[in-house]
DOMAR-323642 format. One line per field, with one value per residue (C-alpha): y, x, z; residue in three letters; residue number from 1. Coordinates in steps of 0.25 Angstrom, whole numbers, always signed. Layout:
<nodes>
Y <- (Y	...)
X <- (X	...)
Z <- (Z	...)
residuo <- (ala	...)
num <- (NUM	...)
</nodes>
This chain:
<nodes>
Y <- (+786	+783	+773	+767	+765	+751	+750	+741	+739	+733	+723	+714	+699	+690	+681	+666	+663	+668	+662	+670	+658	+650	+634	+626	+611	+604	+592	+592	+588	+578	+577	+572	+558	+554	+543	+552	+557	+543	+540	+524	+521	+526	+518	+506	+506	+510	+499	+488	+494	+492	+478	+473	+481	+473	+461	+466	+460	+465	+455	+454	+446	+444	+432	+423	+434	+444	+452	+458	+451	+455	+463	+462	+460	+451	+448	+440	+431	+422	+424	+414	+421	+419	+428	+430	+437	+437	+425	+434	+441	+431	+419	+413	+421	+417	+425	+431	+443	+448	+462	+464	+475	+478	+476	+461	+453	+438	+427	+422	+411	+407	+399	+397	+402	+402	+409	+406	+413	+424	+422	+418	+414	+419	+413	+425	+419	+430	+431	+441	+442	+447	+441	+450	+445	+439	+444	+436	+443	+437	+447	+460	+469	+478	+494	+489	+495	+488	+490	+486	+484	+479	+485	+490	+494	+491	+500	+491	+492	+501	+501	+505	+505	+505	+496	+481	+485	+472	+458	+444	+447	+438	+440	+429	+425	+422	+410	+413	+407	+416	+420	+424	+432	+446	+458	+472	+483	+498	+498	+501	+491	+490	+482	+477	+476	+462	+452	+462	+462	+468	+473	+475	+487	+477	+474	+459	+457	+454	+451	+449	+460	+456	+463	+477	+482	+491	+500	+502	+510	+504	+490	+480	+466	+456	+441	+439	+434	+422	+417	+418	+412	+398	+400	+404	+390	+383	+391	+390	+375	+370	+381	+380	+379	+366	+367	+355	+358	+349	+352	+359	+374	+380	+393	+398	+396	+397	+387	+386	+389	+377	+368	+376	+373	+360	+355	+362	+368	+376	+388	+392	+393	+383	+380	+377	+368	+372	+363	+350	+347	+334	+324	+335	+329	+335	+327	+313	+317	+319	+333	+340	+353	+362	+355	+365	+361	+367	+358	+352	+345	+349	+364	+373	+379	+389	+395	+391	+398	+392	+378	+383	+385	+371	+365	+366	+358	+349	+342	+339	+324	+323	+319	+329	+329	+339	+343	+347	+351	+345	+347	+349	+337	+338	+328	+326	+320	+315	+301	+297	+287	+275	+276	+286	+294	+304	+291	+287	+270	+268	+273	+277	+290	+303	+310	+319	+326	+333	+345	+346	+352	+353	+340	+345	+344	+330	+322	+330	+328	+312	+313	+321	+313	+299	+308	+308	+294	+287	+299	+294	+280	+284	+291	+281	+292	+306	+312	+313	+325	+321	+336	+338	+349	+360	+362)
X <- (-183	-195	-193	-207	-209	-214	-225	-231	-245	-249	-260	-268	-264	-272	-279	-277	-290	-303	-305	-299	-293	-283	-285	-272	-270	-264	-260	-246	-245	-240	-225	-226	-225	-212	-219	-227	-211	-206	-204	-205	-191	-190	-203	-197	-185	-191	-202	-190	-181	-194	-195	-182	-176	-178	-174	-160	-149	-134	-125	-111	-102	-90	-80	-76	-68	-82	-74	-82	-81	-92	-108	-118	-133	-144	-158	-168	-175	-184	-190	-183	-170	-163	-155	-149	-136	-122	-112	-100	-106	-107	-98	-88	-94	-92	-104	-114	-122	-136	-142	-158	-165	-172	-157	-159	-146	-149	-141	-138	-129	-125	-135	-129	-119	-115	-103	-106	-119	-115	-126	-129	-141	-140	-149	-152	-161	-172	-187	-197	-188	-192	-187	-187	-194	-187	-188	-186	-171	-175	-186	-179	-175	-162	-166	-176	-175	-164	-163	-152	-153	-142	-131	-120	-109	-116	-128	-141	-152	-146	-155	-149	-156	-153	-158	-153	-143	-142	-146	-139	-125	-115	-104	-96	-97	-83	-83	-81	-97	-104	-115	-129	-140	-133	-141	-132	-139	-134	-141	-129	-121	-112	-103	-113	-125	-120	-131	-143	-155	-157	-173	-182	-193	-205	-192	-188	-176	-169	-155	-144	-134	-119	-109	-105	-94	-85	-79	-92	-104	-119	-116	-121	-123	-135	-137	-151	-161	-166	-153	-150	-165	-160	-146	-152	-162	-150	-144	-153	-157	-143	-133	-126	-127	-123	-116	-108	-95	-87	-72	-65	-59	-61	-61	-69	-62	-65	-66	-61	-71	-66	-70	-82	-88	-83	-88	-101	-98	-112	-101	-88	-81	-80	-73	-59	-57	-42	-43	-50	-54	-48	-59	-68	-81	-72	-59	-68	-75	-59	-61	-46	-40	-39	-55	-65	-78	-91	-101	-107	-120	-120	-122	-113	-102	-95	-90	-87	-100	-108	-103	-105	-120	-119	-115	-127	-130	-140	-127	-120	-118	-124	-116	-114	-109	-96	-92	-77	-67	-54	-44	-52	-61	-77	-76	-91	-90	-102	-106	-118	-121	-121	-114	-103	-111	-103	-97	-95	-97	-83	-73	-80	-74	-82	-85	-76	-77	-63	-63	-54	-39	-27	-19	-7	-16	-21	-10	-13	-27	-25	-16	-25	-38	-30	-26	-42	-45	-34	-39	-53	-48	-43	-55	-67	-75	-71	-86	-90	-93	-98	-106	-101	-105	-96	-91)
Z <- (-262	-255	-242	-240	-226	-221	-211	-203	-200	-187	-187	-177	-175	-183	-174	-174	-170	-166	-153	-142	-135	-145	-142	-139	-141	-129	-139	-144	-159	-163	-171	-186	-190	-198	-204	-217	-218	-219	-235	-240	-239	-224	-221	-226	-221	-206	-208	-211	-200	-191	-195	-195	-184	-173	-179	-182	-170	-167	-167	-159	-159	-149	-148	-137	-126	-131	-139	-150	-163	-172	-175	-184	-187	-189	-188	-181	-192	-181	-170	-161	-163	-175	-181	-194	-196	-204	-203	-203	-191	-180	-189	-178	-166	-153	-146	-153	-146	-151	-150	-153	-158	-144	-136	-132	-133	-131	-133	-148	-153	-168	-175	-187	-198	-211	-216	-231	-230	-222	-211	-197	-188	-174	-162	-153	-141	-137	-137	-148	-157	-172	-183	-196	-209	-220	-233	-247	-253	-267	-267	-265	-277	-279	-276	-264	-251	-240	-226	-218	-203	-194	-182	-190	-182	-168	-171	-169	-180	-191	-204	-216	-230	-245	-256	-262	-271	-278	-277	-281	-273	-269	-260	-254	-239	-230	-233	-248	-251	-261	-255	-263	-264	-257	-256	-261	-252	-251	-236	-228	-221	-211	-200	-191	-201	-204	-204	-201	-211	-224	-225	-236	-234	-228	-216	-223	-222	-235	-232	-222	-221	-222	-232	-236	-244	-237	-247	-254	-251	-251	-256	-244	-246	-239	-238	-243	-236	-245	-242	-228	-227	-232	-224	-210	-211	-210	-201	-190	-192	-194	-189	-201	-220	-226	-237	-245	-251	-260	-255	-265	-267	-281	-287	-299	-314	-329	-335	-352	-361	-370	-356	-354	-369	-370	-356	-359	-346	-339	-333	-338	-324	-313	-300	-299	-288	-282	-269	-264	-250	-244	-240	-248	-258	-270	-264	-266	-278	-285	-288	-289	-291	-303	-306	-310	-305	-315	-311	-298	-298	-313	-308	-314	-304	-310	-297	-283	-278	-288	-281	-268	-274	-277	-262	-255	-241	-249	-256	-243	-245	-260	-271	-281	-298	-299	-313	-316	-325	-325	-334	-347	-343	-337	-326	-318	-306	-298	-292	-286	-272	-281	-294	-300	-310	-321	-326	-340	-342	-349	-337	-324	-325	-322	-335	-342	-355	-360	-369	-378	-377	-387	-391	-383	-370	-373	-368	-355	-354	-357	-344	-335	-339	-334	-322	-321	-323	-312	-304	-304	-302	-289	-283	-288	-280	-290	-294	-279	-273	-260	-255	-239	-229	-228	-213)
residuo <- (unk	unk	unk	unk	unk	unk	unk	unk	unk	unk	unk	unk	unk	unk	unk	unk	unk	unk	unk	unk	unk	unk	unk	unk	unk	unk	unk	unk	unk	unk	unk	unk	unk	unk	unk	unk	unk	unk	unk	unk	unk	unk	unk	unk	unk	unk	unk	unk	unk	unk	unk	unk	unk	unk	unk	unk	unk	unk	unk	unk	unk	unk	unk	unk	unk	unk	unk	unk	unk	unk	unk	unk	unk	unk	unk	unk	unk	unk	unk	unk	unk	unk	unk	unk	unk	unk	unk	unk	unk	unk	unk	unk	unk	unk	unk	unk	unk	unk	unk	unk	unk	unk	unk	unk	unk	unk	unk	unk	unk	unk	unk	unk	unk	unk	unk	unk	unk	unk	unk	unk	unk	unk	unk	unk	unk	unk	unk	unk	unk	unk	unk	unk	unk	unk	unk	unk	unk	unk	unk	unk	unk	unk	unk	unk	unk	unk	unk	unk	unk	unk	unk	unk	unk	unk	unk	unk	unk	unk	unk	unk	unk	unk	unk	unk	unk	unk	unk	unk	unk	unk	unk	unk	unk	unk	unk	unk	unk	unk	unk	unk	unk	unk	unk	unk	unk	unk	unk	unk	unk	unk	unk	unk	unk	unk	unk	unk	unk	unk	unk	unk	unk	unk	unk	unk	unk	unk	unk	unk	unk	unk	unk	unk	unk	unk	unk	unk	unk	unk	unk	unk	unk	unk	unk	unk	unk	unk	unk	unk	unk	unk	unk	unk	unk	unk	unk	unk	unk	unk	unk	unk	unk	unk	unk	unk	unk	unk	unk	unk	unk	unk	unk	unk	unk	unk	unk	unk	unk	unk	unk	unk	unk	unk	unk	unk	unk	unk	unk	unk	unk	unk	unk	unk	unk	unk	unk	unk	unk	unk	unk	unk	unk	unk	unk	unk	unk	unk	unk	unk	unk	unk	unk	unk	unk	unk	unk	unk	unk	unk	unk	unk	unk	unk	unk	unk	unk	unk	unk	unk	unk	unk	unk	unk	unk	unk	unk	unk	unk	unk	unk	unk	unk	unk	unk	unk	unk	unk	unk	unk	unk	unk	unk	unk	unk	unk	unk	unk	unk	unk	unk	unk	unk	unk	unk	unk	unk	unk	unk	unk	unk	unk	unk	unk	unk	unk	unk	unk	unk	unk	unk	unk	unk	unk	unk	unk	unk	unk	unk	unk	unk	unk	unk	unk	unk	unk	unk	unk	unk	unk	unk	unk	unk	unk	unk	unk	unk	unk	unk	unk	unk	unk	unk)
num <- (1	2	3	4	5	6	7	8	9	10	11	12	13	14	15	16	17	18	19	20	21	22	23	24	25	26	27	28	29	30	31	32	33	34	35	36	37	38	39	40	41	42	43	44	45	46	47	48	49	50	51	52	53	54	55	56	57	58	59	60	61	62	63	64	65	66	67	68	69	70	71	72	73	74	75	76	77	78	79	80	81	82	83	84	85	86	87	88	89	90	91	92	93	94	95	96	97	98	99	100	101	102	103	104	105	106	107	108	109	110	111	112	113	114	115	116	117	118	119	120	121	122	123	124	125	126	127	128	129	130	131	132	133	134	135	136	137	138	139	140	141	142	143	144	145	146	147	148	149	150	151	152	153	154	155	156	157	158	159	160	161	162	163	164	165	166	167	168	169	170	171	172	173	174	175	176	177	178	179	180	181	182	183	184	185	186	187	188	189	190	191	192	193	194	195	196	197	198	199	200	201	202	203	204	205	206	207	208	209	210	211	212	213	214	215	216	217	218	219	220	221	222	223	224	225	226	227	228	229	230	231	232	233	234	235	236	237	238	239	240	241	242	243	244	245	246	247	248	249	250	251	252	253	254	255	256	257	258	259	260	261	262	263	264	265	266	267	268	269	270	271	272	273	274	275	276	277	278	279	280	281	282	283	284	285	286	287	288	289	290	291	292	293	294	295	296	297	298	299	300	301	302	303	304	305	306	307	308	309	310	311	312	313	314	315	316	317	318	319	320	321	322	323	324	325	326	327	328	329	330	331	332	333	334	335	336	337	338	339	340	341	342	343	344	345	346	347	348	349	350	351	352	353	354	355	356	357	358	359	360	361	362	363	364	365	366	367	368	369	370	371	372	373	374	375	376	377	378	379	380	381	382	383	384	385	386	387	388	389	390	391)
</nodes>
């Protein structure tokens, strides 16, 4: 067996140049840029982060002996100092301490509140502050990008990001009030982000952060922004929403499909009113318990929120045409500043129509319609619904 032997052959270095004296540069260079490493999605979200960042407030809220009773966020939507944030986050504060982006904490007071809607306005009294732009939440599209920006847990401008999950939502506020036009996001929430911004790629803000799911994973919920819009011009003019009411409480019911046909009824549910209001608008207008209201203002109410739709701040004081079923009968109640209208010519009693049950029920609904009549005869007033301010 032949071992080859391995040799080596030494050589002269190659040399790195031809000049004898090698020239140095006395400059350092210069790291990278991470900007050509930045793809679209990181650019977006740091341009809106940019935006929006300084705009974005921690809120405290202590009670009377200072004890802590709350946080959240919010955000600066004029340049005078208006601040827009959650209801549930500063509703029924006794003091209210603001934190800036750049660590000025000036005085701030409550300007207006409204638990149905889930938002606040808060006045914070400081000079060049930056108001954040408000974007249009009807334009925005499931799948396009969401940013969250708030103080969760006490940790000052945190962004998060994800996408609208879905549009159209509906969750109900504290006080039971549907409230419309939510915003599903997977950009992660949580205790403390309440009331901070939901941004768009340009930096607009899109919604008002307020509502997670606990047990789930990714499914976050915002207040759009076309409707805070509407609810924070009457919050910083008059403090407070008007809404009119008409004193009853109800809950949603079927209604037969006999009463529905017969009736020509537009919806085949109503609401059920199980409790009248002393001194209320439905207590003068007559209306009683086990009545099913389906119409008012000849808009179909197939729901309580569907009324609650219905009783905007433009009816307080207005008179207003309720349609009911009670019993098997169609009774429309409505009257106007001069005359009772709804009337037929031969009785004075407000219209009724009767659909038709079996002969053993008949001698029953004789009884219950005469029940109506000296009913009627005792409150000449039945068919008005006199629309008050909700206190």
């Amino acid at each position: 067996m032949t071992i080859a032997e391995l040799s080596f052959n030494e050589s002269e270095p190659a040399q790195a140049s031809s000049d004898s004296n090698p020239v140095v540069s006395t400059t350092p260079s210069s790291p990278p840029s991470d900007d050509g490493l930045l793809d679209a999605y990181s650019k977006a979200v740091v341009h809106a982060a940019d935006q929006v960042g300084s705009s974005v407030v921690n809120i405290e809220v202590r009670k009377k002996n200072g004890e802590r009773q709350g946080s959240g966020s919010g955000f600066i939507i004029t340049p005078d100092g208006f601040v827009l944030t959650n209801s549930h986050v500063v509703h029924g504060a006794d003091k209210i301490e603001v934190s800036l982006a750049d660590g000025r904490r000036p005085d701030a007071h409550l300007a207006g509140d409204d638990p149905d809607t889930d938002l606040a306005v808060i006045r914070v009294f400081a000079p060049q502050l930056k108001p954040v732009r408000l974007g249009e939440s009807k334009s925005i599209r499931v799948g396009q990008l969401a940013i969250a920006i708030g103080n969760p847990y006490g940790f000052q401008c945190t962004v998060t990001a994800g996408v609208v999950s879905a549009l159209g939502r509906s969750f109900r506020a504290n006080t039971g009030r549907l409230i419309d036009d939510i915003i599903q996001t997977d950009a992660a929430l949580n205790p403390g982000n309440s009331g901070g911004p939901l941004v768009n790629s340009r930096g607009e803000v899109i919604g008002v952060n307020t509502a997670v799911i606990l047990p789930a994973q990714g499914i976050c919920f915002a207040i759009g922004i076309d409707t805070a819009k509407q609810v924070v011009a009457w919050l910083i003019k008059d403090g407070k929403i008007r809404r009119s009411y008409i004193g009853v409480g109800g809950q949603n019911v079927p209604l037969h499909r006999r009463v529905v046909r017969f009736h020509q009824l537009p919806a085949s549910s109503g609401v059920l009113v199980i409790s009248v209001s002393d001194g209320s608008p439905a207590t003068t207008a007559g209306l009683r318990e086990g009545d099913v209201m389906v119409e008012f203002n000849r808009q179909p109410i197939p729901s309580i929120d569907a009324l609650h739709k219905l009783l905007t701040g433009d009816q307080i004081g207005t008179e207003a045409q309720l349609t009911i079923i009670r019993g098997t009968e169609k009774l429309t109640m409505g009257i106007n500043r001069r005359s009772q209208t709804g009337t037929n010519s031969k009785d004075g009693y407000p219209k009724r129509s009767v659909s038709p049950e079996p002969e053993d029920q008949q001698d029953q609904i004789d009884d219950e319609q005469q029940d109506n009549r000296n009913f009627q005869d005792q409150h000449p007033s039945v068919g008005l619904i006199m629309i008050e301010q909700l206190i």
